[in-house]
C-alpha positions as CSV (number, residue, x, y, z in Angstrom):
1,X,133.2,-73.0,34.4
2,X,131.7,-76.0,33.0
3,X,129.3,-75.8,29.8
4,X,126.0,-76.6,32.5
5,X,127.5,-73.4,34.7
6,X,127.4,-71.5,31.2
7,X,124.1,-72.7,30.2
8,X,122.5,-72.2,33.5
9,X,124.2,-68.5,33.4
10,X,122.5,-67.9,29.8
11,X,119.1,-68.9,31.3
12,X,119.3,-66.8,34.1
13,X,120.4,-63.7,32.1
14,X,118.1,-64.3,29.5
15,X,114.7,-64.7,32.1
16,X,116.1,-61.5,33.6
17,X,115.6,-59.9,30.0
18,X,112.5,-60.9,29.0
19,X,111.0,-60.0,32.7
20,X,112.7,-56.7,32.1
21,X,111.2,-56.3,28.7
22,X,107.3,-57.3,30.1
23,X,107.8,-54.9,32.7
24,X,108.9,-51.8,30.0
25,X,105.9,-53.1,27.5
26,X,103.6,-53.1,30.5
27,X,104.4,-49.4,31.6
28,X,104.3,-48.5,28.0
29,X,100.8,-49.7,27.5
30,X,99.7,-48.0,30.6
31,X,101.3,-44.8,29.7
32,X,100.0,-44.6,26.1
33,X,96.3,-45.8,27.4
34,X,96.5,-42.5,29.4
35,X,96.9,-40.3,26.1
36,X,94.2,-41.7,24.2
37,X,90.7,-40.4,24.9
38,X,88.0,-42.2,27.0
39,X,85.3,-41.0,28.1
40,X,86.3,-38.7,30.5
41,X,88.9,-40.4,33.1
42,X,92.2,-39.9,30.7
43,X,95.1,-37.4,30.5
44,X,94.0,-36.6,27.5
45,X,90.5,-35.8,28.3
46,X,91.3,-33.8,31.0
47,X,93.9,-31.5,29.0
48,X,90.8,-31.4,26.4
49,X,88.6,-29.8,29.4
50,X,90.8,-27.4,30.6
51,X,92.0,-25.8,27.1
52,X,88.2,-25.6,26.7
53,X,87.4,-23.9,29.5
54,X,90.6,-21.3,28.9
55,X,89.2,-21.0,25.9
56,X,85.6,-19.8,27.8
57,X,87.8,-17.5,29.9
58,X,89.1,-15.9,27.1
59,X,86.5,-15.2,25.5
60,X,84.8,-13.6,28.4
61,X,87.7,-11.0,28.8
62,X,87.5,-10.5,25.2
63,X,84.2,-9.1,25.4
64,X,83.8,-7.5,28.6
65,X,86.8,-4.8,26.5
């Protein structure tokens, strides 16, 4: 292979890598953005409603004993 065959192969392999890193930082974002609380629309605001509402539940067996 000639050094421009080389060069053009280190190009190519590294574009591949940093498109492939972009993508991983991208779906990491997204991912994380879910587990932070906003307003109502997120993961983590829906796990917040529903361990608040078992916690209603339990309470209302509680004292119906």
């Amino acid at each position: 292979m000639t050094p421009s065959d080389w060069a053009a192969l280190a190009v190519s392999v590294t574009t591949l890598v940093g498109v492939l890193a972009m993508g991983v930082r991208h779906l990491v974002k997204y991912y994380l953005s879910e587990l932070r609380p906003n307003g109502g629309s997120s993961l983590k605001d829906a796990v917040n409603r529903l361990e608040r509402q078992v916690e209603e539940i339990y309470s209302i067996l509680i004292n119906k004993k």
